[in-house]
Structures are given as C-alpha cells and as structure tokens.
C-alpha positions as CSV (number, residue, x, y, z in Angstrom):
1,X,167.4,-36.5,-151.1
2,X,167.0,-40.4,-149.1
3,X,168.5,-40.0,-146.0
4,X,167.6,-43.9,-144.4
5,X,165.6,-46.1,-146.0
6,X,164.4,-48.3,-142.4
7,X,162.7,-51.4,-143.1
8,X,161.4,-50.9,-146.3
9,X,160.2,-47.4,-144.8
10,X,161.5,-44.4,-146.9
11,X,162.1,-42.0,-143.9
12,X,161.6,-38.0,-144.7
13,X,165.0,-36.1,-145.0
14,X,166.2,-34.8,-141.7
15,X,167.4,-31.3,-141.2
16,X,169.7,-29.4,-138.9
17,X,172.4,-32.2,-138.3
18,X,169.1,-34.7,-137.6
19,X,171.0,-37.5,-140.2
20,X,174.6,-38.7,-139.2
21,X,176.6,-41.8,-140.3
22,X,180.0,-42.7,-139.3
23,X,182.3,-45.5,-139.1
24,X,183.1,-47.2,-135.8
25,X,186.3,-49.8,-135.1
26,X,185.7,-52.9,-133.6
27,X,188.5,-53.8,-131.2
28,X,189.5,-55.9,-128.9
29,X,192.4,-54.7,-125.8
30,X,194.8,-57.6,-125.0
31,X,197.2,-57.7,-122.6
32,X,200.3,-59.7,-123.7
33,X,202.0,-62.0,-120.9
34,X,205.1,-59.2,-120.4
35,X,202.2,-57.2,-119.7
36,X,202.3,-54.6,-122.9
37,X,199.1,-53.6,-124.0
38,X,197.9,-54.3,-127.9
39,X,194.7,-53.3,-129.6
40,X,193.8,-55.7,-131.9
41,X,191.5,-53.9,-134.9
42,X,188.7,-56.7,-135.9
43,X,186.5,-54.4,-138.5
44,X,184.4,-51.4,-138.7
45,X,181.3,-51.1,-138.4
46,X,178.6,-48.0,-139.5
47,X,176.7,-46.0,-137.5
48,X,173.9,-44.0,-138.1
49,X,172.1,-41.3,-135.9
50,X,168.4,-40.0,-136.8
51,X,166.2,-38.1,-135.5
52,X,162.7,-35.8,-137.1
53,X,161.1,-33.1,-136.1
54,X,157.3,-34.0,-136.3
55,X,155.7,-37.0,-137.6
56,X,152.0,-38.0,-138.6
57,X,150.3,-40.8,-136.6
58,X,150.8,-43.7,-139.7
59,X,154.1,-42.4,-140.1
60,X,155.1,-43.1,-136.3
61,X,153.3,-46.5,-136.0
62,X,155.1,-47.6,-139.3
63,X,158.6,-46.2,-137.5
64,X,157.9,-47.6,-133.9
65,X,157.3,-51.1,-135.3
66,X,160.2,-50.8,-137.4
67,X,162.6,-50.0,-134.2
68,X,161.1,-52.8,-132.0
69,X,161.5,-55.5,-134.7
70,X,165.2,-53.8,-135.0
71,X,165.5,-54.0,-131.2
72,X,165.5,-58.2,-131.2
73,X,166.7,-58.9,-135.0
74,X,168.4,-57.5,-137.6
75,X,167.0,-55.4,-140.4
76,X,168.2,-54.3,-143.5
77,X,168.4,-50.6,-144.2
78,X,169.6,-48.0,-147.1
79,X,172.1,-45.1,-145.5
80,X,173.4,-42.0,-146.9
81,X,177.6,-42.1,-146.7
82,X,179.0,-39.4,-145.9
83,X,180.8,-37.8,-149.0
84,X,178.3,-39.7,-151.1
85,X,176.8,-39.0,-154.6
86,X,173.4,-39.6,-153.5
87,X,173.8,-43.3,-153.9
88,X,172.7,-45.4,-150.6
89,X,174.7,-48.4,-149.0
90,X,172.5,-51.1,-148.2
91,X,173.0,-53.2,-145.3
92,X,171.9,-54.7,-142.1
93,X,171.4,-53.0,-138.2
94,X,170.3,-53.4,-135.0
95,X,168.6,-50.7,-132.8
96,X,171.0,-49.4,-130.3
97,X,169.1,-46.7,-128.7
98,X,165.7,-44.6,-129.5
99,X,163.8,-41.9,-127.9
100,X,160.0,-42.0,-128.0
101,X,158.0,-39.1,-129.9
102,X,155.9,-36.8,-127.6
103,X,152.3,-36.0,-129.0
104,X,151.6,-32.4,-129.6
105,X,149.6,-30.3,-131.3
106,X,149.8,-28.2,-134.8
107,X,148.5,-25.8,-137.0
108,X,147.9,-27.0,-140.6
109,X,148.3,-24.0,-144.0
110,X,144.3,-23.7,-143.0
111,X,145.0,-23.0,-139.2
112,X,143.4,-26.2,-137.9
113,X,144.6,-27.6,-135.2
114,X,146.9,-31.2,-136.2
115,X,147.5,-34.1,-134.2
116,X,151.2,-34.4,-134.7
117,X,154.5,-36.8,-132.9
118,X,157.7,-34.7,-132.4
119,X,161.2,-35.1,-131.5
120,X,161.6,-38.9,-132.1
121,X,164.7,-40.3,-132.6
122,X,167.4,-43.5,-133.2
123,X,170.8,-45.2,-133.5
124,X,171.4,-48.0,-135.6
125,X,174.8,-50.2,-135.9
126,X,175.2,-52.1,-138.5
127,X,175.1,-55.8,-137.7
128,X,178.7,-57.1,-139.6
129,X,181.8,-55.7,-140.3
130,X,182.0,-53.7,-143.8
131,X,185.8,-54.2,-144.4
C-alpha cells in the first residue's frame, strides 16, 4: 500500500511504526486586558513522520533532492490518513526536520556485498490549514 507520495517520488511502504500522520492545531495564546488567558484555534494542520530502513543510491539522491527543495518551498505530496481506505490526501508541505542516511554495507539473495543508505528519515507539515 502508498504510504507518501513526496514530490512526485512514490516512496516504498514503511514498516514498524516508520509512517505516521496526524493532525496538529494552529493557535494562537492571547491575553485579554483583565488578564484571562484565551486560546484562539486558527486551523489544523497535518503532519507526517517517515522514516526507511535501507535505501539504494538513486533512491536516496531522488529523496535528498526532494527534502532540500521541501526545506525552502513548498511541495505537494500524497499521505496516507489515518483510518483511510487506501485513498491518499493530496496537499502541500514543508520540510520540518530530516535525518541524513548512513552508508552501509549489505548482502544481496546471492551473498554479494550491496552498497546500501539506512535509517533516513523526515517530518513534513503541511503548508495551509485543511479545515
């Protein structure tokens, strides 16, 4: 099943609690002049959390260049809802946060040894309030 679609870039399915989306409140604290405190509640917003075990050297060139066009403007993006059918919502995120893959090495089915990226992952947040 599509987890994230990044960029145009189909991204392999995570596993182990790798994929998470949520929604997030955008608020603002005010406080009024006989000093009370009120939240005022200006949207949500979605968040999504990914991160992959290993991936090839295209596939982590593709996905780096992805995240540092995400880091200065906004790109558009299919993510899984929770409670979904399968069906992605399509909008558009900024990069909030990534960690950089570490090289390592791996054994193909034929036991040859596999240049390979590991444990890479992001955040997104989606750009404009969805409600």
């Amino acid at each position: 099943m599509t987890q994230l679609i990044f960029d145009g870039i189909q991204l392999p399915e995570s596993q182990k609690d790798g994929y998470c989306a949520w929604r997030e409140e955008l608020s603002v604290e005010k406080v009024m002049a006989n000093s009370r405190l009120i939240k005022e509640i200006r949207g949500g917003v979605w968040r999504v959390r990914y991160q992959y075990g290993f991936f090839d050297t295209e596939m982590k060139n593709k996905v780096l260049a992805a995240c540092e066009k995400a880091k200065r403007t906004p790109v558009a993006c299919g993510f899984l809802v929770p409670n979904s059918d399968g069906t992605l919502k399509y909008s558009r995120f900024f990069l909030t946060s990534m960690t950089y893959p570490m090289f390592m090495w791996s054994r193909n089915a034929k036991g040859t040894p596999t240049p390979m990226w590991a444990d890479f992952s992001f955040e997104l947040r989606e750009v404009e309030p969805s409600d």
